[in-house]
TIMI-467431 format. One line per 8 residues: number of its first residue (from 1); their letters; for each residue x, y, z of N, C-alpha, C. Coordinates in Angstrom, 3 decimals. Example, Ala and Ser with C-alpha at 12.3 -4.5 7.8 and 13.67 -1.06 7.14 Angstrom:
1 = AS = 13.190:-5.690:7.800:12.300:-4.500:7.800:13.200:-3.300:7.800 | 12.850:-2.250:7.080:13.670:-1.060:7.140:12.900:0.030:7.870 .
***
This chain:
1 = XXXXXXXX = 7.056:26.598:-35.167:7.824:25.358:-35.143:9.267:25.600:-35.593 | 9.497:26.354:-36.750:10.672:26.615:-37.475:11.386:27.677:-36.154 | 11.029:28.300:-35.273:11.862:29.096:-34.319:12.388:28.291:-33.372 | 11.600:27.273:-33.110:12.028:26.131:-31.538:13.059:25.339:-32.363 | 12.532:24.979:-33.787:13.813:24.232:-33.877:15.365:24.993:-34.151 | 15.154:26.155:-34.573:16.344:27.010:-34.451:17.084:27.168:-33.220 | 16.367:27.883:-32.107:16.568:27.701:-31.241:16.956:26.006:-30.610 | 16.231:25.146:-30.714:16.998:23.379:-30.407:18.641:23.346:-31.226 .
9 = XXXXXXXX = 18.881:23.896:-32.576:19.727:23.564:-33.222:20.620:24.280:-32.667 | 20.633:25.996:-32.398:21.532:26.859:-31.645:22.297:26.053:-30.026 | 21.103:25.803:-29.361:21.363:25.455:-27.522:22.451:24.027:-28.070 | 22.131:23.009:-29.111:23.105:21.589:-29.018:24.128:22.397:-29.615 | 24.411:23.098:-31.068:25.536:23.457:-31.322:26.567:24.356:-30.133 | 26.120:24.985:-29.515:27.045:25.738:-28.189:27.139:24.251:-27.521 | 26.191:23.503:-26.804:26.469:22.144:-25.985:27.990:21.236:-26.999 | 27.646:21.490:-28.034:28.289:20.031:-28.833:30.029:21.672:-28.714 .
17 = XXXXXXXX = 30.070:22.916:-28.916:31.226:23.518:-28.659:31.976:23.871:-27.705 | 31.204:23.014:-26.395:31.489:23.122:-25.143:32.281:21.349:-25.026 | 31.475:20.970:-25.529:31.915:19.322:-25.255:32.943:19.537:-26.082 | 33.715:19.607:-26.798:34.587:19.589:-27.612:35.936:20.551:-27.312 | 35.493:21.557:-26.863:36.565:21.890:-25.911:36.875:21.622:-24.514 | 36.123:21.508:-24.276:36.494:20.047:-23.164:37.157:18.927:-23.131 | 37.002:18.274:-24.110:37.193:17.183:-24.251:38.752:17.715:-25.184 | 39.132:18.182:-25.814:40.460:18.686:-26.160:41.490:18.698:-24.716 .
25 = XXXXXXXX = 41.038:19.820:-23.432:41.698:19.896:-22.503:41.695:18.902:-21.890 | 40.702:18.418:-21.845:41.266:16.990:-21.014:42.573:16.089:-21.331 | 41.502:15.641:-23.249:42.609:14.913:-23.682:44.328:15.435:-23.762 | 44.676:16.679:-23.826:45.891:17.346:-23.683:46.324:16.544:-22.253 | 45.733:17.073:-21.185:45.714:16.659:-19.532:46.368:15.332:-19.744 | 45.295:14.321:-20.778:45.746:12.687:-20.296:46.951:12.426:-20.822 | 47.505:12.907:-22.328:48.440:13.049:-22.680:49.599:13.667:-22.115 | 49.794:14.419:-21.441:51.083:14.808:-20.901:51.002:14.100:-19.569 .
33 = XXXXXXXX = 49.784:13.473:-18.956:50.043:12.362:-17.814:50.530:10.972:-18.092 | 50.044:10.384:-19.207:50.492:9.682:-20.173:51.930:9.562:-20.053 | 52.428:10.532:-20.445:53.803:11.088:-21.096:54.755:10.510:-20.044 | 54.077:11.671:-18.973:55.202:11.761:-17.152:55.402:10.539:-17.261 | 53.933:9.348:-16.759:53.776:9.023:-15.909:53.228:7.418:-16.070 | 52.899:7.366:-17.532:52.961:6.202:-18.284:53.521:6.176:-19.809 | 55.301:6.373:-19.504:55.617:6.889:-20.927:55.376:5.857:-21.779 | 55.759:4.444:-21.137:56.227:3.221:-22.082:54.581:2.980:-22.845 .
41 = XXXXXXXX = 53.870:3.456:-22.288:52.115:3.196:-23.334:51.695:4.273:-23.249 | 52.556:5.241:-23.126:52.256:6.305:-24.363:53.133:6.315:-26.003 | 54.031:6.135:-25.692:55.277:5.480:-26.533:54.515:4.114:-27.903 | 53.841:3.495:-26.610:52.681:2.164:-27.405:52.032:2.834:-28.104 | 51.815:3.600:-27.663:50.251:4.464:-28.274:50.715:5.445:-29.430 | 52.228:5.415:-30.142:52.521:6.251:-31.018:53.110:7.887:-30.807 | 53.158:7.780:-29.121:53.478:9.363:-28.671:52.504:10.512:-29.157 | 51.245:9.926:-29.045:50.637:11.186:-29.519:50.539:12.515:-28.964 .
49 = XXXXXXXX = 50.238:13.603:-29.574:49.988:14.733:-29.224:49.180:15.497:-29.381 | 48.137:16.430:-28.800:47.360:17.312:-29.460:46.787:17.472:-30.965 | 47.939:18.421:-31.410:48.126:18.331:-32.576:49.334:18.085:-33.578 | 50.313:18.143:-33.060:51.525:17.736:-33.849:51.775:16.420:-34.432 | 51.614:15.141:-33.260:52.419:13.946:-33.636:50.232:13.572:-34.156 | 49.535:13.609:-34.848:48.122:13.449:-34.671:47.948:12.928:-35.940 | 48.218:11.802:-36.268:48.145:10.831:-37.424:46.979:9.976:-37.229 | 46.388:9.537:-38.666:44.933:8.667:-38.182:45.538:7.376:-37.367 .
57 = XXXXXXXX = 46.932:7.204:-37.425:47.360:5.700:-36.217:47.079:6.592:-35.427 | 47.714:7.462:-34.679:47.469:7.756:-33.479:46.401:7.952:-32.819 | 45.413:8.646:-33.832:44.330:8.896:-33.184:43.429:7.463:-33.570 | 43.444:6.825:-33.895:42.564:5.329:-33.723:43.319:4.713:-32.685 | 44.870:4.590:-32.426:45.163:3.558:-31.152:44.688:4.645:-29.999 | 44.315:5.788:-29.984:43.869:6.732:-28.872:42.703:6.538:-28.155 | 41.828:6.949:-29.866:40.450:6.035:-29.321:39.847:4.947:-28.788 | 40.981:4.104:-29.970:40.637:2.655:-29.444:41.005:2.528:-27.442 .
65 = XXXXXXXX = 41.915:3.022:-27.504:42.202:2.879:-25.936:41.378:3.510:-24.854 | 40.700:4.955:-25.037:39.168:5.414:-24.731:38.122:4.215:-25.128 | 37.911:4.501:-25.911:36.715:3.374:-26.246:36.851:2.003:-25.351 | 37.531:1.267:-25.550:37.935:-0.008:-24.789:38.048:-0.123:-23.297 | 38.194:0.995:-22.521:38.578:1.014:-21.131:40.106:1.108:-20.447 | 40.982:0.867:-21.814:42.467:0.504:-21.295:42.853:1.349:-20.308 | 42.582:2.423:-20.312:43.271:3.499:-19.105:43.000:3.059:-18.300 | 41.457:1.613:-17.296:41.670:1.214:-16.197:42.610:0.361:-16.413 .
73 = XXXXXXXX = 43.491:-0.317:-16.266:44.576:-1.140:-16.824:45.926:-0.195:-15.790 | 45.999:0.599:-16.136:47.316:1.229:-16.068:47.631:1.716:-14.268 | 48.772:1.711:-14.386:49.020:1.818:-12.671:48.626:3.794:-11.911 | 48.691:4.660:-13.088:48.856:6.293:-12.358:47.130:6.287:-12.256 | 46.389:6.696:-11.048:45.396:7.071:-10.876:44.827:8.223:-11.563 | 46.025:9.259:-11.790:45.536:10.559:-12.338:45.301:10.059:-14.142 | 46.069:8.964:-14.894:45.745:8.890:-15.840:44.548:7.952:-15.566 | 44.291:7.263:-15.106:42.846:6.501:-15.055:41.590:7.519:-15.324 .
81 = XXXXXXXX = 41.502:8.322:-14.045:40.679:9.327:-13.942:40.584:10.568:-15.070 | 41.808:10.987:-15.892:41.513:11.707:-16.849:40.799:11.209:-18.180 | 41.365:9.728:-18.221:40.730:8.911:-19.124:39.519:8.183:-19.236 | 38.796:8.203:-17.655:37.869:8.270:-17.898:36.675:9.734:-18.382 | 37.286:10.355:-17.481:36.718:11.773:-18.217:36.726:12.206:-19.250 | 37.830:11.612:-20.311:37.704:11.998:-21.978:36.935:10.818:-22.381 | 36.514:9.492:-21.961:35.811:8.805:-22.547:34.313:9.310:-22.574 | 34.011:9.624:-21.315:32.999:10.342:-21.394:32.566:11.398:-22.056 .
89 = XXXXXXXX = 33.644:12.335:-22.357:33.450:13.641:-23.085:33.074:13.227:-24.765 | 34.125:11.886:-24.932:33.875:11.438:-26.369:32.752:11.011:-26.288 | 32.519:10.141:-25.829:30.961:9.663:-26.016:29.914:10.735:-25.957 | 29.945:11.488:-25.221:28.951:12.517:-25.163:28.686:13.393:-26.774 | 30.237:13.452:-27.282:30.315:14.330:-28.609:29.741:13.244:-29.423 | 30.050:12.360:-29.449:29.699:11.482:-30.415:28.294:11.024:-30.254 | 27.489:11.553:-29.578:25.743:11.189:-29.213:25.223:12.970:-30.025 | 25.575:13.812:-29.547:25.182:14.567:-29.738:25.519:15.244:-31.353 .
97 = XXXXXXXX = 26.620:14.943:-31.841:26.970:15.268:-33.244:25.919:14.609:-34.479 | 25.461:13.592:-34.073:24.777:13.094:-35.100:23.598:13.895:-35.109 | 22.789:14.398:-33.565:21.740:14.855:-33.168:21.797:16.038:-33.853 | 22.702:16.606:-34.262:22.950:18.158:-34.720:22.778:17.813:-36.734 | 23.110:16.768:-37.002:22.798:16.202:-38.401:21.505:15.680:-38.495 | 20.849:14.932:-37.679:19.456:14.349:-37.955:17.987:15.575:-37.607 | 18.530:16.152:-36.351:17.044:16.660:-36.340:16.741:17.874:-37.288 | 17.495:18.366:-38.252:17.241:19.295:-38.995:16.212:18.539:-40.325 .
105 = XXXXX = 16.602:17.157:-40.684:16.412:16.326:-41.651:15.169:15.885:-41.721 | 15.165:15.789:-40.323:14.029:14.718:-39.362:12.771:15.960:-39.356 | 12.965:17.515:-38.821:11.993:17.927:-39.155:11.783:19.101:-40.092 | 12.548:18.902:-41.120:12.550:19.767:-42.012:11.685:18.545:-43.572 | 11.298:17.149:-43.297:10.182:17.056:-43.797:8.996:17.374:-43.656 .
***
């Protein structure tokens, strides 16, 4: 039992280091489309960046704007479509991160 779950804990941690770099390149992607191509709400959005301009405002009006749907809102197709692809990537990290905290808990009673 103690090997499968090693093995379960190994296969999500590579899944959850795949989603996460993913979801970095993207979000880079939406951000400099952002930038081009919807400066004036990127500008809204605090000018965020990667990692430089990456303040907890920025990254909550970021999320919040993933989370919420706002990128359908906006007129550039390529930012629609990247933004939906980091919503997805977030959500995905954020399902699976907890999974990497509970099932050790869950069967290590």
């Amino acid at each position: 039992m103690e090997a499968i779950l090693g093995f379960v804990m190994v296969a999500l941690l590579i899944v959850y280091g795949v989603i996460v770099l993913l979801y970095f390149r993207r979000l880079r992607m939406l951000l400099l489309a952002m930038q081009e191509y919807e400066s004036k709400l990127w500008e809204k959005l605090g000018s965020p960046t990667l990692f430089l301009n990456n303040s907890p405002r920025n990254s909550y009006a970021l999320s919040k704007f993933l989370l919420t749907k706002q990128y359908m809102c906006v007129e550039s197709e390529q930012v629609r479509l990247l933004g939906l692809s980091a919503r997805r990537l977030l959500l995905s990290g954020l399902i699976v991160f907890p999974m990497l905290l509970l099932i050790p808990t869950v069967f290590s009673a």
